[in-house]
Structure formats: structure tokens, C-alpha cells
C-alpha positions as MATLAB code, in Angstrom:
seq = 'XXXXXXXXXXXXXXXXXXXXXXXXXXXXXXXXXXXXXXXXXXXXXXXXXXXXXXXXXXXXXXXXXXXXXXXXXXXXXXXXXXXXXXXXXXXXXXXXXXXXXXXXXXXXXX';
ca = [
      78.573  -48.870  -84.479;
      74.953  -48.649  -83.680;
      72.260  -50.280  -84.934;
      70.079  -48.048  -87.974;
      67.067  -46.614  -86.051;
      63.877  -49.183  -87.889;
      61.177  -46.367  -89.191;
      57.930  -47.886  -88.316;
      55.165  -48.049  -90.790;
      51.506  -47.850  -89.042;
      49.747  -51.473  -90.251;
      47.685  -51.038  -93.060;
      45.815  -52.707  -96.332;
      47.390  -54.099  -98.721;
      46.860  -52.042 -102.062;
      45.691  -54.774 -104.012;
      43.265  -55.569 -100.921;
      42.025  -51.865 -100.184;
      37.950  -51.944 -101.138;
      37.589  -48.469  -99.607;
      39.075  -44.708 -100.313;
      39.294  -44.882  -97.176;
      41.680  -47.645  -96.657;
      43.447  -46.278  -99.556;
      43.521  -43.195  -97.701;
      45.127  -44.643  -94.460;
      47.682  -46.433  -96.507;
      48.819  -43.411  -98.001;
      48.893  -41.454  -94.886;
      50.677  -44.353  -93.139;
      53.547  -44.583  -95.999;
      53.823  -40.746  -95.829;
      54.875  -40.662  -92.177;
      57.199  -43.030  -92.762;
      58.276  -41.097  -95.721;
      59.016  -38.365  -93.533;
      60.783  -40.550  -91.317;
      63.157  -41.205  -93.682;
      63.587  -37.930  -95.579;
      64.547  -36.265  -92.067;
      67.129  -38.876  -92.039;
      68.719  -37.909  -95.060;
      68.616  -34.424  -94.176;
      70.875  -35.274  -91.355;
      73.352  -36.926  -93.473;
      73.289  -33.472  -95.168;
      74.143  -32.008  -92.412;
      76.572  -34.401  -91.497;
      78.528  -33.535  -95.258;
      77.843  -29.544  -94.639;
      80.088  -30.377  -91.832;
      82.735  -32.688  -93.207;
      82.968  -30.627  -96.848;
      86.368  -29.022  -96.053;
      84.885  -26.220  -98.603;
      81.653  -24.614 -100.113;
      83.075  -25.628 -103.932;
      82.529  -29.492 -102.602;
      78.821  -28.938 -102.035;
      77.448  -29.381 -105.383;
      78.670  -32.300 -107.599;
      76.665  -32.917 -110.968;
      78.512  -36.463 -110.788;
      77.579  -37.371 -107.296;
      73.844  -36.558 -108.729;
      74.208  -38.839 -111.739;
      75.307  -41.791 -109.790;
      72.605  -40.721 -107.093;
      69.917  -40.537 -109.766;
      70.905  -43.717 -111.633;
      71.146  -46.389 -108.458;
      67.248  -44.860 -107.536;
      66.223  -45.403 -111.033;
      67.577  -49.251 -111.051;
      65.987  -49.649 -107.458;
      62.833  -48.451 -108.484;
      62.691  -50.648 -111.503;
      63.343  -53.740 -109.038;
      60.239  -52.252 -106.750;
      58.240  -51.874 -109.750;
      58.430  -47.763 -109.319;
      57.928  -45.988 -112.600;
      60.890  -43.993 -113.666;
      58.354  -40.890 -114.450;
      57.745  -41.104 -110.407;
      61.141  -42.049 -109.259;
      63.798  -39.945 -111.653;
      61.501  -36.611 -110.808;
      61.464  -36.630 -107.237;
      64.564  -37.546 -106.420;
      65.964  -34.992 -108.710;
      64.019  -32.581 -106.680;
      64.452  -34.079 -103.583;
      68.442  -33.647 -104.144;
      67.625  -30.264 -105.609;
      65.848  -29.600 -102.002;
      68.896  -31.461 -100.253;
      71.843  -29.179 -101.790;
      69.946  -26.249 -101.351;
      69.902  -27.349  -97.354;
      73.703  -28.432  -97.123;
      74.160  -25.178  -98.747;
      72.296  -23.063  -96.205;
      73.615  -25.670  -93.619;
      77.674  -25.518  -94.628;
      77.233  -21.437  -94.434;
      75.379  -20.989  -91.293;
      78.135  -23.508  -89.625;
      81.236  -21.917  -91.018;
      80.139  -17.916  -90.260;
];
């Protein structure tokens, strides 16, 4: 098994040492490409389950999202995330993700 690939995160200020918009700025910009990092990641492991699904049926699964949801909310609380940030983008970020291994499993199996 390989090694996980390490996403990089350009240095930056600490947020409770920023004095500037602008170093809040760079921060933000920083932890967005890293975001994106990340998210592109987790697209592939929708690809990889478009793939592996042995039908279209197995694609959604409301429980799947529940336990999904629920392990983000008590990892947020341990990062000191609020739930109002954390429960809404996920739950659009798996909205996003379904919708993808959707198009994905039906492109692949046509």
C-alpha cells in the first residue's frame, strides 16, 4: 500500500496572530487550496465507488449520509468547528458528491 499523498498548506499567520486583512486574506487563500486539494481527493473516491457499485440503486444511501454527517459533526466539535458551518457543507458537499458518482456510475456503464 502506498503512502497517502501529504496536501501541502502554503505557510501562513496564525489567526489569532493576523494584524492585517491582508494576512487574513493569505490565510484564507492558503487553506482554500488545500481545501481543494482535498475535495478532488474525495471526488476520486467517488469515482472509485461509481466503479465498484455493482448497481445504480447502491448510489444513494440516506444511512451512509447519516453516519457521514454525524462523524463530521463530532470532528468538528473536537476542532472547535461550529455545527452551523460543518453540518451545512458537508450536507452539500455529499449532495455535490452523489450527484457526481451519479453522473460518474452512468457515463462508465453506457
Amino acid at each position: 500500500m502506498s503512502k497517502p499523498a501529504l496536501v501541502a498548506v502554503d505557510p501562513r499567520v496564525d489567526p489569532a496572530e493576523c494584524q492585517s486583512m491582508v494576512e487574513v486574506r493569505q490565510g484564507v487563500d492558503a487553506l482554500d487550496r488545500a481545501l481543494v486539494a482535498l475535495i478532488a481527493e474525495r471526488q476520486r473516491y467517488m469515482d472509485a465507488a461509481a466503479r465498484i457499485k455493482p448497481d445504480r440503486d447502491a448510489v444513494f444511501d440516506q444511512a451512509r449520509i447519516e453516519d457521514v454527517v454525524a462523524k463530521v459533526l463530532k470532528t468538528a466539535q473536537a476542532h472547535n468547528l461550529s455545527p452551523d458551518i460543518a453540518e451545512p457543507v458537508w450536507r452539500l458537499l455529499i449532495d455535490r458528491c452523489i450527484a457526481h458518482e451519479f453522473a460518474t456510475y452512468d457515463r462508465t456503464r453506457s
